[in-house]
C-alpha positions as CSV (number, residue, x, y, z in Angstrom):
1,X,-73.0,60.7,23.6
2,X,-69.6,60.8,25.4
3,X,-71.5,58.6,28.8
4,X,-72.9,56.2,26.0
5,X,-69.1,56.1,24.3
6,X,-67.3,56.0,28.1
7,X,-69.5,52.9,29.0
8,X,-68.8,51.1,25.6
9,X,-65.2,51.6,26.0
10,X,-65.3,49.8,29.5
11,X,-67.4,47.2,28.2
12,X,-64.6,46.2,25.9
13,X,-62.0,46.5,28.3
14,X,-63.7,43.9,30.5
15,X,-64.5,41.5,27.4
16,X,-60.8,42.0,26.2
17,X,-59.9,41.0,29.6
18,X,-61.8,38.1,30.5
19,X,-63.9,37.0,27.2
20,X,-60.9,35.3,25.9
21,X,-58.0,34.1,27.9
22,X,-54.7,33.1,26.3
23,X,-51.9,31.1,28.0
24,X,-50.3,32.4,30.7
25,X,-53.6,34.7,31.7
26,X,-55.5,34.5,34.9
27,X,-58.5,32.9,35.1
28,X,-61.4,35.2,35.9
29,X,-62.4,36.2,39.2
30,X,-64.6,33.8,40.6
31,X,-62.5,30.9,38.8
32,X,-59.2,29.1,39.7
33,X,-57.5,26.2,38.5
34,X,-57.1,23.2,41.2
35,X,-54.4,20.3,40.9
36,X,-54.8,17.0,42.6
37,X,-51.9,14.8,43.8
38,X,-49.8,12.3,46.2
39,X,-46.7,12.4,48.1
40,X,-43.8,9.9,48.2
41,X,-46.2,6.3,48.8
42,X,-49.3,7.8,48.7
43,X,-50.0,7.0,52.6
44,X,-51.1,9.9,53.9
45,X,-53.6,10.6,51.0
46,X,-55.0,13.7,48.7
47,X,-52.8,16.9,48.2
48,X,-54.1,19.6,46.2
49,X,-52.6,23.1,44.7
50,X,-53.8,25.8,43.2
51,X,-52.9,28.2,40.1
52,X,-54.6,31.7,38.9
53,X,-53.0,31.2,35.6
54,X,-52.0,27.6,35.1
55,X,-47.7,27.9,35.3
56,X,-47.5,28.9,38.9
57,X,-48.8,25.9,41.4
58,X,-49.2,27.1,45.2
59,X,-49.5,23.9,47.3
60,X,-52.3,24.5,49.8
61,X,-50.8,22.5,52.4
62,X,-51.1,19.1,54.0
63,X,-53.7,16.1,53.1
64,X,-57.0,16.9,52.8
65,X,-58.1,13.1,53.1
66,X,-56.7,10.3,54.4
67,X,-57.1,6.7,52.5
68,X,-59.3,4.0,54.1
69,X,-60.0,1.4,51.2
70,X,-58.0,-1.4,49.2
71,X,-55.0,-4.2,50.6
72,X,-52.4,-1.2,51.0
73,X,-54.9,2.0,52.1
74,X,-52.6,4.1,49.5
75,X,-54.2,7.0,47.6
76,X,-51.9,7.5,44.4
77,X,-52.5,8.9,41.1
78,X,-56.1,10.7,42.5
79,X,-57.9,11.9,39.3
80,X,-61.1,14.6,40.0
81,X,-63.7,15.6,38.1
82,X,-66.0,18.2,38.7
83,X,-69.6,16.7,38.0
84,X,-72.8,18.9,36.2
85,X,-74.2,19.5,39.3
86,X,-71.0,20.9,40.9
87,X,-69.9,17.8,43.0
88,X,-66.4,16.8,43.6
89,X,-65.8,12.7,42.2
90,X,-61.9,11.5,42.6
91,X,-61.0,8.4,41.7
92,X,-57.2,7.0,43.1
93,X,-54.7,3.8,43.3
94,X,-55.0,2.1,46.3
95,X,-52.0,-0.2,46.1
96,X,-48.8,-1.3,43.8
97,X,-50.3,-4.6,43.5
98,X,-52.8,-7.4,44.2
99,X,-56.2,-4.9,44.4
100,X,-58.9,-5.5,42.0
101,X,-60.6,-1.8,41.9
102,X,-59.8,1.4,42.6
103,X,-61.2,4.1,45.1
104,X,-63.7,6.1,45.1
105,X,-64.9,9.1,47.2
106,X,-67.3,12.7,46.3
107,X,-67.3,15.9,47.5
108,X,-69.2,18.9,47.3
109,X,-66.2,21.5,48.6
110,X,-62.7,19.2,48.3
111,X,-63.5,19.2,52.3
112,X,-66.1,17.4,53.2
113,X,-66.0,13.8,51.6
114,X,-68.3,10.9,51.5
115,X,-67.5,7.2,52.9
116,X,-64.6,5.6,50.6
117,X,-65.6,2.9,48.3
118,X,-63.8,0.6,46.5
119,X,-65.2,-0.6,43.2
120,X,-64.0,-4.1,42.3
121,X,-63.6,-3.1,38.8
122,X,-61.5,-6.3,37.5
123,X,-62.9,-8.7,39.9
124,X,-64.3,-10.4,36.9
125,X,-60.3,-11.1,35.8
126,X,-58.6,-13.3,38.9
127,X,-55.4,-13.2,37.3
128,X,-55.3,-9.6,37.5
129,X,-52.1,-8.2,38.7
130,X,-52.7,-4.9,39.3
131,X,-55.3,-1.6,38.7
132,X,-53.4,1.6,38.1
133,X,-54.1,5.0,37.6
134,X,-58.2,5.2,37.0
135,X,-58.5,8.7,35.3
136,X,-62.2,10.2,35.4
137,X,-63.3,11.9,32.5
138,X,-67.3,13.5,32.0
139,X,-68.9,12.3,28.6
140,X,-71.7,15.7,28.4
141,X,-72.6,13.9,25.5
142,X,-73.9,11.1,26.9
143,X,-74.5,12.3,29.9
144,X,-72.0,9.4,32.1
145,X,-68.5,9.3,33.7
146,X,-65.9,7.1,32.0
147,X,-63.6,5.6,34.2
148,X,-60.1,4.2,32.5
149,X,-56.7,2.5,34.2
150,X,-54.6,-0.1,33.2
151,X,-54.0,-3.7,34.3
152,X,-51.7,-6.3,33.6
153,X,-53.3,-9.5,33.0
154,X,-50.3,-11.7,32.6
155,X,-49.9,-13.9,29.6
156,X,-52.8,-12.0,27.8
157,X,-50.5,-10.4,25.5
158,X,-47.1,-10.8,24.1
159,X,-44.1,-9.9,26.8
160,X,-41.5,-8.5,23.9
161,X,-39.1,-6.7,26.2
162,X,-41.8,-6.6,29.2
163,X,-41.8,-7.7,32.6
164,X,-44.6,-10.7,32.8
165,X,-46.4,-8.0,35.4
166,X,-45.7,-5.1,33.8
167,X,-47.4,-5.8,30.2
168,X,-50.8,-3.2,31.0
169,X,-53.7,-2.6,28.9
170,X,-56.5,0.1,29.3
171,X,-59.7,-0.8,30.9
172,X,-62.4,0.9,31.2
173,X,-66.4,1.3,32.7
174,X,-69.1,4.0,33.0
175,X,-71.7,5.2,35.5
176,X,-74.2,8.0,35.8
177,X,-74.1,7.7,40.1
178,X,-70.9,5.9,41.5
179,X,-73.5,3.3,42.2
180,X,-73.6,1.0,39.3
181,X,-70.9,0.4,37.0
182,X,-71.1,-1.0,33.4
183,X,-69.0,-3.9,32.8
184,X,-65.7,-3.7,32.5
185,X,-64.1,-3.4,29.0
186,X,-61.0,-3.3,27.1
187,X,-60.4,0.3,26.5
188,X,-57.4,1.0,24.6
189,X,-55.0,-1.7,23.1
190,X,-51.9,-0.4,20.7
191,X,-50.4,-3.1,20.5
192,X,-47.7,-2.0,23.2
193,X,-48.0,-1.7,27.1
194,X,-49.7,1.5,27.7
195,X,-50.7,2.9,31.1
196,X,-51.6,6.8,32.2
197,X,-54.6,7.6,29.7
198,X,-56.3,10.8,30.0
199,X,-59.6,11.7,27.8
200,X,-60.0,15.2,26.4
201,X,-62.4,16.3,23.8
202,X,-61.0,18.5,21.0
203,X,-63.6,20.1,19.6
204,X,-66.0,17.7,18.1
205,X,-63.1,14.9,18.0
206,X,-61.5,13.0,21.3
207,X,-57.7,13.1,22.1
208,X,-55.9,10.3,24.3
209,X,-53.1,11.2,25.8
210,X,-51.1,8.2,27.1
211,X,-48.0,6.8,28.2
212,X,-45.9,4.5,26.4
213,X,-44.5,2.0,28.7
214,X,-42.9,0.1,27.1
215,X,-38.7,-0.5,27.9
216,X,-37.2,1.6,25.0
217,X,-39.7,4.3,25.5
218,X,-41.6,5.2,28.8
219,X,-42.6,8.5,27.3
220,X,-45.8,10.1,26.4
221,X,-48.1,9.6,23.3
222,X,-51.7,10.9,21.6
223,X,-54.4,9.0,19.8
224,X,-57.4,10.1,17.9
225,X,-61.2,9.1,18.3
226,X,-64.9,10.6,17.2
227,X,-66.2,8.9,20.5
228,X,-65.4,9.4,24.4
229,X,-64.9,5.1,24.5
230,X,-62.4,5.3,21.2
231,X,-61.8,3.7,19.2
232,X,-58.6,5.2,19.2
233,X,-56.0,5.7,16.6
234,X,-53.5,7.4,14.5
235,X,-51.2,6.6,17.6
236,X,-48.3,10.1,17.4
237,X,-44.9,10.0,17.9
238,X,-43.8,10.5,21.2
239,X,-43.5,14.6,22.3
240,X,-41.7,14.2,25.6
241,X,-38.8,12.9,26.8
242,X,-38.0,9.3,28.1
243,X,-39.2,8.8,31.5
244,X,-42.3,11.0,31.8
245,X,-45.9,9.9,32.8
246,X,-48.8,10.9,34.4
247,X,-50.6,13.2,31.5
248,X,-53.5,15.6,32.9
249,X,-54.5,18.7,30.5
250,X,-56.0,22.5,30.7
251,X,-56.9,24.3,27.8
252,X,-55.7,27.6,28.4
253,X,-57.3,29.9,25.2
254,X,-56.2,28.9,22.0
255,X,-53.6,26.1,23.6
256,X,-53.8,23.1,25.5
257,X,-51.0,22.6,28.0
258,X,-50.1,18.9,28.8
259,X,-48.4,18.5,32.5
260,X,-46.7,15.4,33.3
261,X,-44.4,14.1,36.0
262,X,-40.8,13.7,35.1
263,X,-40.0,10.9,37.3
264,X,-36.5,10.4,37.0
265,X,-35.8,13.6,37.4
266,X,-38.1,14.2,40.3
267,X,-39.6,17.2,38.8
268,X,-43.1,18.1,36.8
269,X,-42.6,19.3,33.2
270,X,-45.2,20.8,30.5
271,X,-45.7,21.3,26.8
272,X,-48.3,23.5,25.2
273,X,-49.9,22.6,21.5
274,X,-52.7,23.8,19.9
275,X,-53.6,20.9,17.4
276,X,-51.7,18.0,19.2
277,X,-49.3,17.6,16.5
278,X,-46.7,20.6,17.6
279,X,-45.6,20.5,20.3
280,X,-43.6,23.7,22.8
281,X,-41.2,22.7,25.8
282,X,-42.4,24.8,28.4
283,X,-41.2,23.3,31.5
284,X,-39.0,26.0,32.3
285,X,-42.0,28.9,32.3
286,X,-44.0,26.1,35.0
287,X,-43.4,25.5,38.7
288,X,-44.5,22.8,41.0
289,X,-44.6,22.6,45.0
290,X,-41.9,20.1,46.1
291,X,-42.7,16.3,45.9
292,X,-46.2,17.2,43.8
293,X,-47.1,13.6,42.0
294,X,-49.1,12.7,39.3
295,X,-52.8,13.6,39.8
296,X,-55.3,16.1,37.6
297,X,-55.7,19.8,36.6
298,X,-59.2,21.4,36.7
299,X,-61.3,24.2,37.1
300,X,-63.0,25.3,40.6
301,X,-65.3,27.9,41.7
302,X,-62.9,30.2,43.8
303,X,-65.0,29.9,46.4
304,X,-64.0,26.6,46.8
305,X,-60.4,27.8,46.7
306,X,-61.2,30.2,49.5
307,X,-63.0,27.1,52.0
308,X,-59.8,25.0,51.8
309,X,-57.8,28.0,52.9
310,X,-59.9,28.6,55.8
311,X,-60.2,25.2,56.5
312,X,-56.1,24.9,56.7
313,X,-56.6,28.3,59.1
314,X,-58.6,26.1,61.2
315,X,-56.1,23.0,61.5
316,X,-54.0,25.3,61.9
317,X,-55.8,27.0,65.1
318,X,-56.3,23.5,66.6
């Protein structure tokens, strides 16, 4: 009886220590958190830090792929999403201005990457000004990736206090391969210029988190939908301060924790909520490696984790 009462015991310490993580918590042992991202231009291509715990970010050093595709060869903004089979697909910004696409590159290791490709995307649109910011997202339910960004098309909606160029709406497409594309669609239009849209499902609803871009506000927003492609709605007030952007999310146990970069202040900043209408300040409890830019939170095996290490140990040899 006492064996049978010894084992129980440590079967509850183990579920009370890994069944249900709460903010702040590690993730389990053969599970890290990743975070993509850029430095200054975006010229020398993907960074990428990792967290145990999601508040403290260790950069793992250096670019771990260089950009090859679009006018400008730039890799900003790169957004990755870990696939159901367990491959790697990033997304990025090539270029300020004048490209028609975004890039596009998988991986089965955050090492080893296939050729580039740039997907025309707003080909279709010849006044396009600009493709910013693609953000992958998996729909399970439908079994596709959704690709969003924004674009200016100028003159296609009304300036208000808005540069000509700088007026964006979301865009978006889906594919099940990287291979064919849907056609390009209007994604997301408030009625304000909006760019930096990240997809997360909330239980069986869909939560946009965005930034509002236009002049009096440059902060950061959340709409509502019951599908992955919106409609979305019930627009919030804004829960961060002027001049943030770049949303990516974790959910961390019972909270989601919003990370965005602070832009003016040259530093990254989170909140926490648990139903996207409360919102906690807690930039002060998160930490950052120097220079880390806009990019995307999510989970990795840790072996993963443990390849890029050895890989740097290798560059590092040579």
């Amino acid at each position: 009886m006492l064996k049978n009462c010894t084992i129980i015991i440590a079967c509850l310490v183990i579920f009370a220590t890994h069944g249900n993580l709460k903010a702040g918590d590690t993730a389990s042992s053969d599970t890290v958190y990743m975070f993509s991202s850029f430095r200054d231009n975006g010229q020398d291509g993907l960074h990428l830090a990792y967290s145990s715990d999601g508040y403290k970010w260790t950069d793992l050093g250096g670019s771990f792929l260089e950009p090859q595709v679009g006018r400008y060869k730039l890799m900003r903004d790169p957004s990755v999403v870990r696939g159901p089979d367990g491959t790697f697909h990033m997304v990025w910004t090539t270029g300020w201005r004048d490209d028609k696409g975004f890039g596009y590159a998988r991986s089965p290791d955050l090492i080893q990457w296939s050729k580039q490709k740039f997907v025309e995307a707003m080909a279709h649109e010849p006044e396009t000004f600009n493709v910013w910011a693609p953000e992958l997202f998996y729909d399970a339910d439908n079994k596709r990736f959704i690709v969003c960004w924004a674009s200016t098309i100028p003159g296609r909606y009304p300036d208000h206090l808005e540069d000509r160029n700088n007026n964006h709406r979301m865009y978006c497409t889906t594919t099940r391969d990287f291979e064919t594309f849907t056609d390009t669609k209007l994604f997301f239009e408030p009625g304000f210029s909006v760019i930096d849209a990240v997809i997360v499902k909330w239980d069986s609803r869909y939560v946009l988190v965005h930034k509002d871009n236009t002049r009096s506000l440059r902060n950061l927003r959340a709409a509502f939908g019951d599908s992955a492609l919106g409609p979305f709605t019930d627009v919030s007030e804004p829960f961060t301060e002027m001049y943030t952007e770049g949303p990516t999310l974790l959910r961390l146990g019972d909270d989601w924790i919003v990370y965005f970069d602070m832009y003016r202040k040259k530093q990254y900043g989170a909140v926490k909520t648990r139903d996207f209408k409360t919102w906690t300040d807690i930039t002060s409890l998160v930490s950052f490696p120097d220079g880390h830019k806009h990019g995307t939170a999510f989970e990795a095996p840790r072996s993963v984790l443990n390849g890029l290490k050895q890989h740097n140990v290798g560059k590092n040899l040579e």
